[in-house]
N, C-alpha and C positions, 0 to 999 in steps of 0.2 A: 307766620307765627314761628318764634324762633324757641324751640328748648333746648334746657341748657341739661347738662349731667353732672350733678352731685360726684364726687369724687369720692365725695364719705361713705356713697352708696351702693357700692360696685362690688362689694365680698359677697353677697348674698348672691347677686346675680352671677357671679362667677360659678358659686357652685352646682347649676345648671348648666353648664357651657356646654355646645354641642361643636363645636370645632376646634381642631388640631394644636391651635395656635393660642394664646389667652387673648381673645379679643381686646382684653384692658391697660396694657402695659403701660409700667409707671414713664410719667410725665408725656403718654402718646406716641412713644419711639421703640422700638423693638431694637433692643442690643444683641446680635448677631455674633456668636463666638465661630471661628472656625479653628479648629485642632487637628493635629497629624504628624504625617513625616512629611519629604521634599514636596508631594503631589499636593498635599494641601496647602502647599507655601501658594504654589501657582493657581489654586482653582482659588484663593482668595482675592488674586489680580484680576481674574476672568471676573468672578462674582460683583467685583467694585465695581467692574467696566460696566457690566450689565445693571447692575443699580444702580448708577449713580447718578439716575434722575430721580430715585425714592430718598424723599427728606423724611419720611417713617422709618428708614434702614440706618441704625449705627453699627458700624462692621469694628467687629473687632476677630484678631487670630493670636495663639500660641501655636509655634510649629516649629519641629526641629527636623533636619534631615536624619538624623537616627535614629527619630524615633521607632519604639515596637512596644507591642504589648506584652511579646515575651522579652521581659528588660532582662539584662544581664545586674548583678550583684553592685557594681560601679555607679548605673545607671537607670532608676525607677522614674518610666514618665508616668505610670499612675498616679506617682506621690507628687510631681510634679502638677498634674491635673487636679487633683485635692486640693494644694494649696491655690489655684487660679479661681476655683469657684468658691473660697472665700473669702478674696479681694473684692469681687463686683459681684452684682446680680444681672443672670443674663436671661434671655425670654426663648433665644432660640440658639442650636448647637449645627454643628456640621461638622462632621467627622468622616475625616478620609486618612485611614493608615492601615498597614497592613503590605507595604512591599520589603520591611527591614523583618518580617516575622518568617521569609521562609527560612527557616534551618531550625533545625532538630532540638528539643527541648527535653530535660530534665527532670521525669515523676520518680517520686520512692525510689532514688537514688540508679535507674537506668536510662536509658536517651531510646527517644521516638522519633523515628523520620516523619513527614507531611501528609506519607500514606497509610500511618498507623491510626488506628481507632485511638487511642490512649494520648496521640497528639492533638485530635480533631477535640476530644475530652475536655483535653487540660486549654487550650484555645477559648472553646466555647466560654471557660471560666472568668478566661482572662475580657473579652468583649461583657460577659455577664456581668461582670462588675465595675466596667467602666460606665456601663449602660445606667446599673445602681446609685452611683454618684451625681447622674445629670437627673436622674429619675428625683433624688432625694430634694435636689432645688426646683423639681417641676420645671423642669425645661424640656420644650417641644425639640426631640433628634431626631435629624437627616442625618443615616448614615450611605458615603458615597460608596460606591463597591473599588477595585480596582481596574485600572483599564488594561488591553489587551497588550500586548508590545510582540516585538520582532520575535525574540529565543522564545525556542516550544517548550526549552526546560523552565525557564522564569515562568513563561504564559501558561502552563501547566501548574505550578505553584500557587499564582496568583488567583487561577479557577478555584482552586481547593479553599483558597482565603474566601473567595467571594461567595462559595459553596454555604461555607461554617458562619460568616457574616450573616446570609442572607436569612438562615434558619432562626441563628439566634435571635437576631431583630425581629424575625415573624412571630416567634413567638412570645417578646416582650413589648410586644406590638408598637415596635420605633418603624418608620418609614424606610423603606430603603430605596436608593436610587439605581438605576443600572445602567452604564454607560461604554458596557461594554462593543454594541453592534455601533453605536454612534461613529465610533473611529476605526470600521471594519470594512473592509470594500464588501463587492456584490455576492463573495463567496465564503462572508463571514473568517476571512482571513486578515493578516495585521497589512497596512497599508501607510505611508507615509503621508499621502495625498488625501485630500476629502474637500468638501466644501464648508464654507465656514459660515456662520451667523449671519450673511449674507447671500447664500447659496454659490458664492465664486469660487472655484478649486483653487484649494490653497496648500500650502508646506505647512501640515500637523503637525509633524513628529520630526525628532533632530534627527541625526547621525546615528545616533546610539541604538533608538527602538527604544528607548524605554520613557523619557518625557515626553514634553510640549514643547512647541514652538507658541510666541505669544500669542498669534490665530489659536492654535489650540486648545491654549489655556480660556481664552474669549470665548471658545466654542464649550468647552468645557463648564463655566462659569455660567454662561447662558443658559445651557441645561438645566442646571442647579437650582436658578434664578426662576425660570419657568414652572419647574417643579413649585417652588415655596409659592409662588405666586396666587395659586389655585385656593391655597391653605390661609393668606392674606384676603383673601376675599373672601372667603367663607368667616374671616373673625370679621371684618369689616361691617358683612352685613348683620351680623349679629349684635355687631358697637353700636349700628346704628338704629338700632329699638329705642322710641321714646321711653324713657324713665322716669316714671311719676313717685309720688308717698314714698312709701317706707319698705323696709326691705320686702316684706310679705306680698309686697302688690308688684315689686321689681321681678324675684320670683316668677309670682304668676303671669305676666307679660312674656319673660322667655321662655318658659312652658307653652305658652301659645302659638311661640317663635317654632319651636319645635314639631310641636302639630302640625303647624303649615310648611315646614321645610321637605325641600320633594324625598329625601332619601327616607325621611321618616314616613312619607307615607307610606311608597312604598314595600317599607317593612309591615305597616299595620296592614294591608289588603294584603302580603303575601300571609300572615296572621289569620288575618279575616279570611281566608281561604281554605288554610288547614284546618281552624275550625269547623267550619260547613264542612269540612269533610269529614269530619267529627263526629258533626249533628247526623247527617245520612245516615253513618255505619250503624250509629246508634238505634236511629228510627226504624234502620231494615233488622235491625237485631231483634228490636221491639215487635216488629210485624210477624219475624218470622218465629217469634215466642208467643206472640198468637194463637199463629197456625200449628202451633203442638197441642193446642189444649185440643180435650178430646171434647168432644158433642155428639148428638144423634144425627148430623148434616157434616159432618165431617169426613165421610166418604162420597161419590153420589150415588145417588139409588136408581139401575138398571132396569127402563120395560124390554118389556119382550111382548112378539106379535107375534101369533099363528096362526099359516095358514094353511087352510082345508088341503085331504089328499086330494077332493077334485080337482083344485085348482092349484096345487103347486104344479103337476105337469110332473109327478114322479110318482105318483100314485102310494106319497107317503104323508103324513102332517111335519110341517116343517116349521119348526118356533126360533125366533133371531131374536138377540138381543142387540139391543140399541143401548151402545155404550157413550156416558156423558163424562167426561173430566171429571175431579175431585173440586170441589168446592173450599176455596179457602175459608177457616173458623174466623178472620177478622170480618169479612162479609158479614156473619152472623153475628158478629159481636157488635157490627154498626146496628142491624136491624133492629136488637135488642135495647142496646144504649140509647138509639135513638126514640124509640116507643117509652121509654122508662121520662126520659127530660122533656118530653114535648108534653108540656103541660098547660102552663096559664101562660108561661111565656113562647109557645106557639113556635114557629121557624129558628127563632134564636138558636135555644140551647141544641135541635138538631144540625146547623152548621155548623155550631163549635163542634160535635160530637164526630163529624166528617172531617172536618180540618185536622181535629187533634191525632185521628187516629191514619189518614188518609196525606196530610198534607200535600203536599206538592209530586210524591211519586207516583199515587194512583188518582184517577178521575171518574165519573160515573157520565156518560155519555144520555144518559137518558133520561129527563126531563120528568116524565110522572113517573119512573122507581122514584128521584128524591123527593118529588115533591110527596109522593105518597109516604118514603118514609121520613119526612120532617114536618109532616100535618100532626095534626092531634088526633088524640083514639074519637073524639066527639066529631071527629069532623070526618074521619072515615064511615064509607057506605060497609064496607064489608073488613071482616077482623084483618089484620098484615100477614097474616098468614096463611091466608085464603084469598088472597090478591093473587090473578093469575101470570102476573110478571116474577112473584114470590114465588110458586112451583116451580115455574119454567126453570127461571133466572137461580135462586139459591138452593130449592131444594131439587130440582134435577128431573121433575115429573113428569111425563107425556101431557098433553093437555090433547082432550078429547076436540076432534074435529070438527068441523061444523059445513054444513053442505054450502056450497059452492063457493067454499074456501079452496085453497091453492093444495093444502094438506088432507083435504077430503078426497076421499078415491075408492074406487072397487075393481073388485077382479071380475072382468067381465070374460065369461065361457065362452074357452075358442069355439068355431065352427068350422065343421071340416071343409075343407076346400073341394070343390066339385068340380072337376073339368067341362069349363063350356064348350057347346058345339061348336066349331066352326068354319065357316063356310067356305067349299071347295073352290077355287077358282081355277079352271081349264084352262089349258092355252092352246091353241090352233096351229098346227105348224102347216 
């Protein structure tokens, strides 16, 4: 069975999307802008080499070798990026610039080197508002960082760029790529040499330290490529939801998409998680507001034994108390609630009355307490508070012994010990 996709029908579903890229793009091809200075002239050669088995990718680039974002008065590539995105419409961006920006900038009329705060500032501005522009056509940006080179004063600079880049895009939440260790030997130092998109060591970088050699660029591009690719699949499998009716039912189909996608789940069980920890705090708060209320069982109640001076063996009366724990009042509160609902509906309403108040944290181990307390009063032999599991168990009572029980015992009078006779035996020497 073959469905087809309405074209007409696809704004609704859009506004659901749950991936990076618009799954929809007009006429099925993603137009691909790439922008910058020199590096992205070359990561646009790399990026072709590596696509260009996708008949989904039309690649397009504006790039100038001087470009910056801190333009000089001569030369504004912002305004120049303004006017490019309202010649075409594009679906996705790729931005790599930021090597013509190290030197000192211009605020309220004094100059900041790269290590001033008041430069990182006025920076932040200038990225903040390129970002603005591709934001305003809905276009999905990859911004590149810059890569590492030979001089420690440039490679120092260009950190601080990737620093400022890296922030600002986090928090206007554009992707950012990082491609600095890729073309870094084993000591994270700059290297000429590396291996390339095929794993063979190859000649990265020129002469200079600071570009590509075409392997480079290749290796470069390939990163890039790889990167988007992930974000291609994820619109992919999104496009590819059957699309039935009308927009309300297209809608609800990627809603369902969404349920079933693993990241979403994930989110709802780690939800569903903190919740139940939630529900706990609450129910031990509940339990433990309880056990404040006051009741006549709310302490336990202490026996005591004495005994005789003949038989303590000190020739005094001696009385011990036998101390029991405190009784918690939710105890009582089951005993009570539960006698009150056991009624015509019998066992019922005494489980709910256990579950509700009891759930999952405490258990009653012993078999005739609940059954005794989730009978009904017609069905008891003797009142619940004269059951002698109830003494023992909630209100704390000694329970009188019974002979040749384990707890039955007497003091039986010592006898004095008498020295037996006994018998000489001689030896013969």
């Amino acid at each position: 069975m073959t469905v087809l996709i309405a074209p007409k029908k696809l704004v609704a579903a859009q506004s659901v999307s749950t991936s990076y890229v618009n799954p929809f793009p007009a006429g099925g091809t993603y137009k691909v802008l790439i922008i910058g200075d020199g590096y992205a002239d070359g990561l646009s050669l790399g990026f072709r080499s590596a696509a260009g088995g996708n008949k989904k990718i039309s690649l397009f680039r504006e790039v100038s070798y001087g470009a910056s974002l801190l333009s000089r008065k001569r030369s504004n590539w912002l305004k120049k990026v303004n006017g490019l995105l309202q010649k075409r419409v594009y679906d996705i961006a790729i931005v790599m610039i930021g090597f013509g920006d190290r030197r000192s900038v211009k605020v309220d009329g004094k100059w900041y080197n790269m290590d001033k705060p008041e430069w990182r500032l006025e920076y932040r501005k200038k990225i903040n508002e390129l970002l603005r522009k591709l934001a305003a056509k809905k276009i999905a940006t990859y911004w590149v960082g810059m890569p590492i080179v030979r001089g420690r004063k440039t490679s120092a600079g260009l950190k601080i760029i990737n620093e400022v880049a890296r922030s600002q895009t986090g928090s206007a939440r554009v992707k950012y790529i990082d491609n600095w260790l890729h073309f870094a030997n084993e000591d994270g130092q700059y290297t000429q040499y590396g291996p390339d998109v095929n794993g063979k060591i190859r000649l990265l970088r020129p002469k200079d330290g600071l570009f590509f050699t075409r392997a480079g660029y290749e290796k470069l591009g390939h990163f890039v490529y790889r990167y988007l690719q992930k974000d291609l699949r994820e619109a992919k499998a999104e496009r590819n939801i059957p699309l039935f009716g009308d927009s309300s039912e297209q809608d609800y189909l990627l809603q369902r998409y969404t349920l079933d996608d693993p990241r979403s789940k994930r989110r709802r069980a780690a939800l569903k998680a903190r919740n139940q920890g939630k529900d706990l705090k609450n129910k031990i708060k509940q339990l433990s507001g309880v056990g404040l209320q006051r009741n006549k069982y709310d302490t336990a109640k202490h026996s005591s034994i004495t005994i005789d001076a003949d038989k303590s063996g000190t020739g005094k009366a001696i009385t011990m108390q036998i101390v029991r724990p405190a009784i918690p009042a939710a105890a009582f509160s089951i005993s009570r609630r539960s006698s009150n609902s056991s009624s015509s509906e019998g066992d019922v309403n005494g489980t709910e009355v256990l579950n509700e108040i009891l759930g999952d944290t405490i258990g009653l181990s012993l078999s005739s307490v609940s059954q005794q307390l989730l009978s009904s009063k017609s069905n008891r032999r003797v009142p619940l508070t004269q059951t002698p599991y109830y003494k023992l168990l909630v209100r704390g009572d000694a329970l009188q012994s019974k002979s040749g029980r384990a707890d039955h015992f007497t003091w039986i009078p010592e006898k004095p010990i008498t020295p037996e006779k006994t018998a000489t035996k001689t030896t013969t020497q």
